[in-house]
N, C-alpha and C positions, 0 to 999 in steps of 0.2 A: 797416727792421730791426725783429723782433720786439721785445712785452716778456718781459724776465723778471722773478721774482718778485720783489719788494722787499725781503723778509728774507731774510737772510745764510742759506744752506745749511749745516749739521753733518753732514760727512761720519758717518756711523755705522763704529765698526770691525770687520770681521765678523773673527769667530773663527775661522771655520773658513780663511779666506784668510792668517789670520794665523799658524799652526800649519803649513798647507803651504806656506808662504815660510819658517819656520824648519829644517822638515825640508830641505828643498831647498839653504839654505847648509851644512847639518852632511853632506849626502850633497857637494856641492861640496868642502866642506873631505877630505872623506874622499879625495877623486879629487888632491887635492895630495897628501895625503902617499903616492898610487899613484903620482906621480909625482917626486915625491922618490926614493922606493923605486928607480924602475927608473933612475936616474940615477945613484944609490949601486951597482948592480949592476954597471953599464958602467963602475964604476970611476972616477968625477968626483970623488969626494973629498969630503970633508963640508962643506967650505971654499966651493969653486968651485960644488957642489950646491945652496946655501943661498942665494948671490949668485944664480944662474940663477931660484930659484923665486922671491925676492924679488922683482927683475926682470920675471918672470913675472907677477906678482900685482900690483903696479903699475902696468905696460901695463895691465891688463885693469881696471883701477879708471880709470887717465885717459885711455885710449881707447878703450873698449868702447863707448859710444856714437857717438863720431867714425866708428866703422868701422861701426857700420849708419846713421849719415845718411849716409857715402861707398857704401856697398853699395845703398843706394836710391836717388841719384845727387840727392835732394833738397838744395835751396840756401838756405841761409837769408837773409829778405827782410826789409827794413825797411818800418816804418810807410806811408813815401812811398812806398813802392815798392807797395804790395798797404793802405793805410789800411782795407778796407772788412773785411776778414779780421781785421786788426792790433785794431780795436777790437771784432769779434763776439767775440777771444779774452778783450780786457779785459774787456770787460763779465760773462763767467763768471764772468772768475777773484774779479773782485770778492764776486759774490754768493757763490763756493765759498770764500773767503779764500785764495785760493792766490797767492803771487807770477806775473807774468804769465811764461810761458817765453818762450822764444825760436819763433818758427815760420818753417820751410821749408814750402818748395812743389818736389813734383816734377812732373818735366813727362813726365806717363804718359799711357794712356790708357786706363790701369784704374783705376778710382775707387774710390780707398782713403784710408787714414789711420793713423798710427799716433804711439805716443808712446816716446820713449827719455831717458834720461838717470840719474842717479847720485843726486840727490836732487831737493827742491821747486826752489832756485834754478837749479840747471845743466839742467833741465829744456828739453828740446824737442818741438812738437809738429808732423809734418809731414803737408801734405793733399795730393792729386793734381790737376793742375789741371781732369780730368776730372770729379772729384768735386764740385767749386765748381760749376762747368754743370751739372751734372746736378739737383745737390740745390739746394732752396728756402732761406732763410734760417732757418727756425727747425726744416728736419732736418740741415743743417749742425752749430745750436746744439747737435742731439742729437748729432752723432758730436763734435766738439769736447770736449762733456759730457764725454763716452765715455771719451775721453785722455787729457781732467783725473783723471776717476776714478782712471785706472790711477799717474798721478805722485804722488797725494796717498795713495795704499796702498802707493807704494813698490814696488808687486810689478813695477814695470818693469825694474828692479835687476836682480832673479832673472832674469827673463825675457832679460837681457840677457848678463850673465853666464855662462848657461848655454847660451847661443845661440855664444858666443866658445870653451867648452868643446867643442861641437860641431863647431865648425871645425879647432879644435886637433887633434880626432881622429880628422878626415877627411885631414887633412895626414900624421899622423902613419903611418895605416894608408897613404897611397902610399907614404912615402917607404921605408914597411918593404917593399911589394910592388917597388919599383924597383930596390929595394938584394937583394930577395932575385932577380929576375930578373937583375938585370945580376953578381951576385955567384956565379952558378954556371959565370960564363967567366972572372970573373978573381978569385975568392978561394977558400979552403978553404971544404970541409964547417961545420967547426967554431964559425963567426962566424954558420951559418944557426939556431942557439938564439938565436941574442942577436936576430938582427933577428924572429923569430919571435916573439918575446915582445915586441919596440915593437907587431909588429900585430895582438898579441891586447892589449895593454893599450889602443891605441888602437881597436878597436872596443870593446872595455867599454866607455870613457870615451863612444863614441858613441853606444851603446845606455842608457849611465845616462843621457847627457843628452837624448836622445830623450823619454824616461821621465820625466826633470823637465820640460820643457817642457810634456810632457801633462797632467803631473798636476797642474799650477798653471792652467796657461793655460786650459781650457774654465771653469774653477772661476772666474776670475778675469773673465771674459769675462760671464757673469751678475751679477756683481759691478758688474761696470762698468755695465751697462747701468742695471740698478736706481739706481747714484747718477746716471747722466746722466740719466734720468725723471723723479727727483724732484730736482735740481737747476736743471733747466728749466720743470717741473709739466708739462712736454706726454710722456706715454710712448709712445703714439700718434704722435707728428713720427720718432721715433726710428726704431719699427716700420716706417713709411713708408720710411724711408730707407733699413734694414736692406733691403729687401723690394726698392728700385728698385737698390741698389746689388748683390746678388745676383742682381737681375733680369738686367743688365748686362752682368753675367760672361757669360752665355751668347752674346750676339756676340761676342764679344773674341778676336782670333788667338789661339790656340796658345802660340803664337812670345812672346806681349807678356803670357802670363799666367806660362809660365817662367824669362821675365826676372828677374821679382821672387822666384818661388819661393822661397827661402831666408829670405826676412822673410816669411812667410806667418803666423809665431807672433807677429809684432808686429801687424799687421794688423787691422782691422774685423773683415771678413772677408775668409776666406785665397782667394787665387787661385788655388781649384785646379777640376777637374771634380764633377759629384755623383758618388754612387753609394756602396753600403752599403759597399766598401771603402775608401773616400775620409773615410767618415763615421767611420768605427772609426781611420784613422790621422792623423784631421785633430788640428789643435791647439784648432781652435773647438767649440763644440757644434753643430748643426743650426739654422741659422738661422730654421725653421718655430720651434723651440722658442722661441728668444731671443723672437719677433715673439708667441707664443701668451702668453710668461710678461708680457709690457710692456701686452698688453690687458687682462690680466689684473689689473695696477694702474691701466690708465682707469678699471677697472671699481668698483676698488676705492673709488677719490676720491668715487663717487657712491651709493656702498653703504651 
């Protein structure tokens, strides 16, 4: 097992990740009262309306992470189970001062990593078991970092939330496209406004959170990186990693990089193809860049 540094790490708070996680829950809050809105309209009542969003909003606070460890098919493993994992985490969390999360292992064979949860304690971190073989112990340390960063900013919350928002309004635009296909053999004219407008409110809702996703997730992704560099002192183990774990992707079935597609915004990095279009709708930034900005702080340490 590598070392790490001896003195305790001070997360730094950046400003700018902290302004677009604020903007991000006032655009969220705006998309409830769109959906208050279109529920008043159907005629729910102010009553029945309020209990539905409450409801609403509660699910998505105590099981918005449950449903992406279930969506990743990751398990969560105790100490005995996996010890050599269980203590590279403790030993971060110590120097980051972070409570230790909980960590799963999914059994992929894309080598990824990602962090979910609702605050510091309810925190989870889970890695792929391709990932563990592939990487050395001290660029493990760096993607670990990685995930820490991302629990101890919080921005996993946003990330999460607005990933649940997403789904919500993928579901919402079928159920409007099923109901207006199957509703022109057995209903009136008259009911195709009202389901017309579930599947324009739910593609906004899809296209807003599309939007947040973006506009946090690349921003927050050099964030992370930067505290897992100087939380480890190696930016270089990181870069290494970044660089074999992207490597990687290009064997990888088809088949077993779509699997996960839909956690691509939790992700290291996302399991998708390159190419300039892939790069303008990814949620990462270009992992050339991540890897050019971390040597850029080796460089630094001896400047």
């Amino acid at each position: 097992m590598s070392s790490l540094p001896n003195k305790p790490y001070q997360f730094q708070q950046d400003h700018g990740l902290v302004t677009r996680m604020f903007i991000c829950y006032l655009i969220m809050g705006a998309l409830y009262v769109v959906f208050i809105s279109v529920l008043l309209y159907f005629g729910f009542g102010f009553f029945p309306t309020m209990i539905v969003s409450v409801i609403m909003m509660l699910s998505q606070w105590y099981f918005s992470d449950r449903i992406v460890l279930w969506s990743s098919g990751a398990k969560v493993v105790s100490k005995e189970q996996n010890p050599k994992l269980h203590i590279l985490v403790e030993n971060l969390c110590k120097v980051a001062n972070l409570p230790k999360p909980k960590i799963a292992i999914m059994n992929s064979p894309v080598p990824n990593a990602f962090a979910t949860g609702k605050n510091h304690s309810s925190s989870i971190v889970a890695v792929s078991t391709s990932l563990m073989s592939l990487l050395d112990d001290q660029e493990l340390e760096g993607v670990i970092g990685h995930e820490l960063s991302h629990i101890k900013s919080r921005d996993v919350l946003v990330l999460t939330l607005a990933s649940i928002f997403s789904t919500m309004a993928m579901y919402l635009v079928r159920f409007g496209t099923f109901s207006t296909l199957y509703g022109r053999r057995n209903t009136r004219d008259n009911n195709n406004a009202g389901i017309g407008l579930i599947i324009v409110v739910g593609l906004i809702t899809w296209v807003i959170s599309f939007l947040i996703i973006r506009a946090i997730s690349r921003y927050r992704e050099y964030v992370a990186d930067r505290n897992s560099a100087q939380l480890t002192g190696k930016p270089l183990k990181l870069a290494d990693a970044l660089a074999k774990i992207s490597g990687s992707m290009k064997s990888i079935p088809e088949k077993n990089l779509k699997a996960s597609e839909s956690l691509n915004a939790f992700f290291i990095i996302p399991d998708i193809s390159s190419g300039t279009l892939m790069n303008v709708l990814s949620t990462h930034p270009p992992v050339e860049k991540r890897i050019e900005k971390l040597k850029e702080m080796e460089l630094q340490k001896y400047g």
